[in-house]
C-alpha positions, -999 to +999 in steps of 0.1 A: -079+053-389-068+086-377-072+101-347-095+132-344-068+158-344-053+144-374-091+143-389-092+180-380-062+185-395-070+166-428-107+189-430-086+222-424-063+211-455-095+205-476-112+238-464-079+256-472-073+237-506-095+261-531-092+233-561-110+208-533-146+197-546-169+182-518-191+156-537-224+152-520-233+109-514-261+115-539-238+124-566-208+098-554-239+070-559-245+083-596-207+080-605-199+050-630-168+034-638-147+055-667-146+025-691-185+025-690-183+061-695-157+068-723-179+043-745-206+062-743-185+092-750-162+080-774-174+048-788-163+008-776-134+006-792-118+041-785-128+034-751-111-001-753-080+011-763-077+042-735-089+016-707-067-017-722-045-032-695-005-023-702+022-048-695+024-084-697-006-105-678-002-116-645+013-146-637-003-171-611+017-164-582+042-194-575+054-183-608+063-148-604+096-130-593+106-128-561+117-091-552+150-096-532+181-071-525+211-088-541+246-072-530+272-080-558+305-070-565+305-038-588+328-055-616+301-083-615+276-059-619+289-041-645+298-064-665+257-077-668+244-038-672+273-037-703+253-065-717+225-040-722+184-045-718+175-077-702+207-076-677+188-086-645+173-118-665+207-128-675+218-125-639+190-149-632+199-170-661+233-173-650+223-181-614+200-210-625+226-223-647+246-225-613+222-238-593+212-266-616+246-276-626+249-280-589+223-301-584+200-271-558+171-270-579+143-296-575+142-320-607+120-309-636+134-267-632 
């Protein structure tokens, strides 16, 4: 939460911003989600297609990748990007490959 001078100096900004819009909690009640919206506007399956999820689905999560600063040796490196799209999966690849030939990985990976 801010403190109040920082809440004074947020309502300054706002007062001093002449594109800001105060929206009254009468109107803010009355809002509806866009997707409900754009198909009364523009019809279900326009509306569909404007508000369709992008990317693959989710994956539960003791499947998906783990985020984790790698440092490598720039030839290393290089040598993957050279390969083209997909370089950091063949960097995993190659790591598994490793790891399983070495016996590190839990049977059944």
């Amino acid at each position: 939460m801010p403190s109040a001078d920082e809440d004074a100096a947020i309502a300054r900004g706002i007062a001093g911003d002449p594109d800001a819009v105060e929206l009254p909690t009468e109107r803010i009640k009355r809002m509806r989600p866009a997707r409900e919206v754009l198909a009364e506007v523009l019809g279900e399956e326009k509306a569909e297609s404007l508000t369709k999820r992008r990317g693959r689905p989710a994956l539960p999560a003791a499947e998906r990748k783990v985020s984790q600063t790698l440092r490598l040796d720039p030839d290393v490196l290089q040598a993957f990007k050279a390969t083209g799209e997909g370089w950091q999966t063949r960097i995993n690849d190659a790591l598994r490959a490793y790891a399983k030939s070495h016996r590190m990985l839990p049977r059944g990976c």
